[in-house]
DRENTIMI-85460 format. One record per residue (C-alpha): residue number from 1; x, y, z. Coordinates in nm, 2 decimals. Example, Ala and Ser with C-alpha at 12.3 -4.5 7.8 and 13.67 -1.06 7.14 Angstrom:
! DRENTIMI-85460
   num       xx       yy       zz
     1     1.23    -0.45     0.78
     2     1.37    -0.11     0.71
! end
This chain:
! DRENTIMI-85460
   num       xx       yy       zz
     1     0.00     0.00     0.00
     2     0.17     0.32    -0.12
     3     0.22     0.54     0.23
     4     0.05     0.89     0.24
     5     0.24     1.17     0.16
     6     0.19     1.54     0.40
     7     0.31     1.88     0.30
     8     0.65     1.98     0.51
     9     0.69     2.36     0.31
    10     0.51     2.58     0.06
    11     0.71     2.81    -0.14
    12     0.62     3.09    -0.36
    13     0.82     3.01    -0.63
    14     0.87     2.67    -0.78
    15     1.29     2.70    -0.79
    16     1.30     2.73    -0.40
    17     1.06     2.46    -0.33
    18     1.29     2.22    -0.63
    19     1.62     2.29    -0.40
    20     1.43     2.25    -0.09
    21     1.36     1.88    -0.27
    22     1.72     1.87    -0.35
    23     1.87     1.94     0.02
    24     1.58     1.68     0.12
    25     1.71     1.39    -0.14
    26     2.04     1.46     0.05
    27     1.93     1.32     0.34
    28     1.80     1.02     0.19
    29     1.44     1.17     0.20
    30     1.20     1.12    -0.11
    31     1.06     1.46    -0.21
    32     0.75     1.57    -0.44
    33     0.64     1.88    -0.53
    34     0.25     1.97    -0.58
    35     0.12     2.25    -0.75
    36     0.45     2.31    -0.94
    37     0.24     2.32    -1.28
    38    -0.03     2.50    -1.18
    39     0.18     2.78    -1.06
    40     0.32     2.84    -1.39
    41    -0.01     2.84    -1.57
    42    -0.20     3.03    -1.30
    43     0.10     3.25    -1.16
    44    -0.15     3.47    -1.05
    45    -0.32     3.21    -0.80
    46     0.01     3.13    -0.63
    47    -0.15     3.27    -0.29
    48    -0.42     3.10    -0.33
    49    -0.31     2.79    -0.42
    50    -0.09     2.86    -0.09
    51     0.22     2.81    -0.31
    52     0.45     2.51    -0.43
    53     0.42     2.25    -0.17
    54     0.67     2.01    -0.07
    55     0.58     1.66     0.00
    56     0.70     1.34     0.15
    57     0.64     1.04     0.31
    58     0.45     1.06     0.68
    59     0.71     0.83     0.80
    60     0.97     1.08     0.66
    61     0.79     1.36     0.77
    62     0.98     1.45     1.14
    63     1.29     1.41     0.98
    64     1.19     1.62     0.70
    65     1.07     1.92     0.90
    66     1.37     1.93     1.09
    67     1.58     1.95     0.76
    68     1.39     2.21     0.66
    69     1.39     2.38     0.94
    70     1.77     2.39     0.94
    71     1.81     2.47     0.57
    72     1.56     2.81     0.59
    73     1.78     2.88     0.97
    74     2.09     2.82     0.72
    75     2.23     2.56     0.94
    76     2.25     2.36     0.67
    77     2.35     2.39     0.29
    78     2.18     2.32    -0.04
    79     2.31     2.05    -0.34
    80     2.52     2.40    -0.51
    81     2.75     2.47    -0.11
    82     2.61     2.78    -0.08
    83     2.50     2.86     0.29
    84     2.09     2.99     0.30
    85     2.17     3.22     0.57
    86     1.90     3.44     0.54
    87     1.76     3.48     0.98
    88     1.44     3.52     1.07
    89     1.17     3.77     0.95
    90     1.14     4.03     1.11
    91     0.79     4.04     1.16
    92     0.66     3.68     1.30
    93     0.99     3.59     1.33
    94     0.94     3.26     1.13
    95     1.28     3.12     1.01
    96     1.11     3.05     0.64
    97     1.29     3.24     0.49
    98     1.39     3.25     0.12
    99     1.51     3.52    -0.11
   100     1.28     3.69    -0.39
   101     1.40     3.68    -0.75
   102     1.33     4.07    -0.93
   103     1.15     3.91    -1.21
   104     1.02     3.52    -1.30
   105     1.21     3.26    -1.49
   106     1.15     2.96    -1.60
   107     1.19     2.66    -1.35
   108     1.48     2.49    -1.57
   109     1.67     2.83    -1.60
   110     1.62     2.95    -1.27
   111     1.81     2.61    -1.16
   112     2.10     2.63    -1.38
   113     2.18     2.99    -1.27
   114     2.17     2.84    -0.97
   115     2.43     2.57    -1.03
   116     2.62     2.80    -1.24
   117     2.63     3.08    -0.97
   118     2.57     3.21    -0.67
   119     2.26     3.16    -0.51
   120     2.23     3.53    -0.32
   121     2.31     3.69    -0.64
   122     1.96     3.58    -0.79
   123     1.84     3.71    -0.48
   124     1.93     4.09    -0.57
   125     1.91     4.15    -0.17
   126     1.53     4.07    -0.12
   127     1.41     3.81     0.15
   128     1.04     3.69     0.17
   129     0.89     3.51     0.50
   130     0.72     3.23     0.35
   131     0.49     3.23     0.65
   132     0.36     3.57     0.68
   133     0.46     3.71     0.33
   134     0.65     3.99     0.42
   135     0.93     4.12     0.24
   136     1.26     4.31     0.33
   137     1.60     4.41     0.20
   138     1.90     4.18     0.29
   139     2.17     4.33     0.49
   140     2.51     4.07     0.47
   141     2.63     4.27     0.77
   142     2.28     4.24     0.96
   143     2.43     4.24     1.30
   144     2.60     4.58     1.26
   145     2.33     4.78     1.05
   146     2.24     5.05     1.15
   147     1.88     5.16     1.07
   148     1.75     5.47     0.88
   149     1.46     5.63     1.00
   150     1.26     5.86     0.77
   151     1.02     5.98     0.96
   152     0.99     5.95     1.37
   153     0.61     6.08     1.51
   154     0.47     5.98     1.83
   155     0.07     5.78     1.87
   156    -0.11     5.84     2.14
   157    -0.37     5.61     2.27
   158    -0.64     5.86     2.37
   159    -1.04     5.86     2.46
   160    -1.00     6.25     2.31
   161    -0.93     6.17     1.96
   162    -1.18     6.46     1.83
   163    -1.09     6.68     2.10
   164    -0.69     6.63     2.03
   165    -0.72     6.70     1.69
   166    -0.96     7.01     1.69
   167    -0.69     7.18     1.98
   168    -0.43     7.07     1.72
   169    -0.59     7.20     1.41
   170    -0.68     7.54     1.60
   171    -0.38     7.66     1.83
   172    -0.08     7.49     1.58
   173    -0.23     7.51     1.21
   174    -0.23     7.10     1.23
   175    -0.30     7.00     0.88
   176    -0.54     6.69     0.87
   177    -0.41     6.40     0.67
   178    -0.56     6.08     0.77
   179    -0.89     6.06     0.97
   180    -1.09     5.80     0.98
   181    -1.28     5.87     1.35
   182    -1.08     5.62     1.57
   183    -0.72     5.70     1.43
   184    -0.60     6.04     1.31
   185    -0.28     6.14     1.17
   186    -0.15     6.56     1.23
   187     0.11     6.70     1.02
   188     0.28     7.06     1.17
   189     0.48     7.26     0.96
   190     0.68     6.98     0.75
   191     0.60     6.65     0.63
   192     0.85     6.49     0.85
   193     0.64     6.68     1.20
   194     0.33     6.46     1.26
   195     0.13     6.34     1.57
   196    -0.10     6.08     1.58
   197    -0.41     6.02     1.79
   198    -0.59     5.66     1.83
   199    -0.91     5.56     2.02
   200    -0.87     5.23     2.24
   201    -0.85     4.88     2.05
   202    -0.95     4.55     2.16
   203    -0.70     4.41     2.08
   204    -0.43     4.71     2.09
   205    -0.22     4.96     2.31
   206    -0.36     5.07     2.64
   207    -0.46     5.45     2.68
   208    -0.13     5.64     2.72
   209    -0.02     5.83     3.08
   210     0.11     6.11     2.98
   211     0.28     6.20     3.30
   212     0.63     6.25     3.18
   213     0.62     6.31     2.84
   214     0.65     6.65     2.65
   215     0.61     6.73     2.31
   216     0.93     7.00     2.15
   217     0.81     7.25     1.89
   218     1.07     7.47     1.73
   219     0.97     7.78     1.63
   220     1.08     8.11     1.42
   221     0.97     8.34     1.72
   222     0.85     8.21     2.07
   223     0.70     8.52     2.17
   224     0.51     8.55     1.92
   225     0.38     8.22     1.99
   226     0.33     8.29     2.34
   227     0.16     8.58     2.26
   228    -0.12     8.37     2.05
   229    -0.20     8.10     2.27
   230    -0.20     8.30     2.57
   231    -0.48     8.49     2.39
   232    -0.68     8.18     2.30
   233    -0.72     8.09     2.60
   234    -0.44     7.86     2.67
   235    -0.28     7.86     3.06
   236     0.12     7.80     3.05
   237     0.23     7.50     3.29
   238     0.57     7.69     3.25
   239     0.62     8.05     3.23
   240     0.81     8.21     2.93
   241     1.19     8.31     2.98
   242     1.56     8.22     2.88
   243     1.75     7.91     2.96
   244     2.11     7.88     2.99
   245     2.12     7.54     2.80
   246     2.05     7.78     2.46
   247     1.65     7.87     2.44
   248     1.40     8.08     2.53
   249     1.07     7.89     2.59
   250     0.75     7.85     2.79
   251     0.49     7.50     2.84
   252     0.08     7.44     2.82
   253    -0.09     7.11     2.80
   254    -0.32     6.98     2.53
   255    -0.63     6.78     2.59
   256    -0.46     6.44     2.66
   257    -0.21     6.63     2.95
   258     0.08     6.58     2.73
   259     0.35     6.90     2.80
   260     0.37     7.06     2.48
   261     0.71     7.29     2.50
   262     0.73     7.52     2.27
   263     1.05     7.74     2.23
   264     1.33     7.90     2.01
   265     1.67     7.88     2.02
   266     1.92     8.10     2.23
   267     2.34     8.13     2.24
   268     2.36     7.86     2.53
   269     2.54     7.99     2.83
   270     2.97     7.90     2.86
   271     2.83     7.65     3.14
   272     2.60     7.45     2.87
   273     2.81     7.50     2.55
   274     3.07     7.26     2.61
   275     2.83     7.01     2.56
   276     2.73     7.07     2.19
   277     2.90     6.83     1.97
   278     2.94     7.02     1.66
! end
């Protein structure tokens, strides 16, 4: 009686899942691969289809998953020597990992530049998680990258999302970009200045204490400022003057009791200027 077969990997693109066969054959296991064909008619039903699937044997099966689980981890190394040292993703942290080609290939080309060269270098630096579906560049020197943020804003987790962005939009020109009544993004000034405000989520972030934090503006003319909010209405939690460390500023609060500090800058006195690196 011919022993079931179960499904040990899916892969969304049929060359990974053939040299996830290959590093399986070298362990003495017997691998198939379903819905190879079907892929390349239907590319467009890869997700659905939930991808090229690698079979084997039940009674292979633990032995299987744990080769698998070593090649993706790149503990272990395919047919061509080359190491699949590719981590984890960085989203669900799955170690199903494989790289993304830039554009598709036939199956029996895809494997000869594979055996003719370097696996990474079809890779052109993009990884894929085979189990969430995220993608991201590859870094070789992951452990000492540095990041590059683009943007940094702060979300706060408020039951006064209309009232923080009205007090926004009136005392600090807040320009609306995103509303969609639970979650509201604020930009102030430039692009790269935005707040955000979101209601409660089950599941989700608790609702901020904002004991502690405090909100910098920078501004062209702090008196001038003071002079605006002062007349709206607004009560200073700290009085305007000069500071030694190289500002002149003053403090109010908006709705959520978040210190907004708003100030302009000042020759810092001989006390605080050694501490500027330049």
């Amino acid at each position: 009686m011919t022993e079931d077969l179960v499904t040990v990997d899916a892969c969304a693109h049929a060359h990974e899942a053939h040299l996830l066969r290959m590093e399986l054959e070298s362990h003495d296991i017997a691998a198939y691969i379903e819905d190879e064909h079907m892929m390349h008619m239907n590319w467009w039903l890869t997700s659905a289809i939930g991808g090229a699937k690698v079979r084997v044997a039940t009674s292979d099966a633990p032995k299987a998953r744990e080769v698998v689980r070593q090649f993706r981890k790149g503990e272990g190394k395919s047919e061509v020597g080359q190491e699949a040292d590719w981590g984890v993703c960085p989203i669900c942290g799955s170690g199903n990992v494989s790289p993304v080609l830039k554009r598709r290939v036939p199956l029996l080309i895809a494997i000869a530049l594979v055996l003719l060269f370097r696996w990474p270098d079809l890779a052109k630096k993009k990884l894929r998680c085979d189990q969430c579906g995220h993608t991201w560049k590859y870094h070789s020197d992951r452990e000492g990258r540095k990041m590059t943020a683009h943007t940094l804003s702060a979300c706060i987790v408020t039951e006064k999302v209309e009232e923080s962005r009205e007090f926004y939009v009136k005392h600090f020109g807040a320009k609306v970009t995103f509303d969609c009544g639970w979650y509201v993004n604020l930009e102030l000034g430039k692009a790269t200045s935005t707040l955000q405000f979101m209601a409660p989520r089950d599941p989700g972030p608790p609702v901020c204490n904002p004991a502690g934090l405090t909100y910098n503006f920078s501004v062209d003319d702090v008196d001038e400022e003071y002079a605006h909010l002062t007349a709206a209405g607004l009560e200073p939690v700290m009085p305007l003057e000069d500071h030694p460390w190289g500002d002149r500023g003053f403090a109010v609060l908006d709705p959520n009791g978040v210190t907004l500090y708003i100030y302009s800058d000042r020759e810092p006195a001989d006390e605080f200027r050694q501490f500027f690196s330049e």
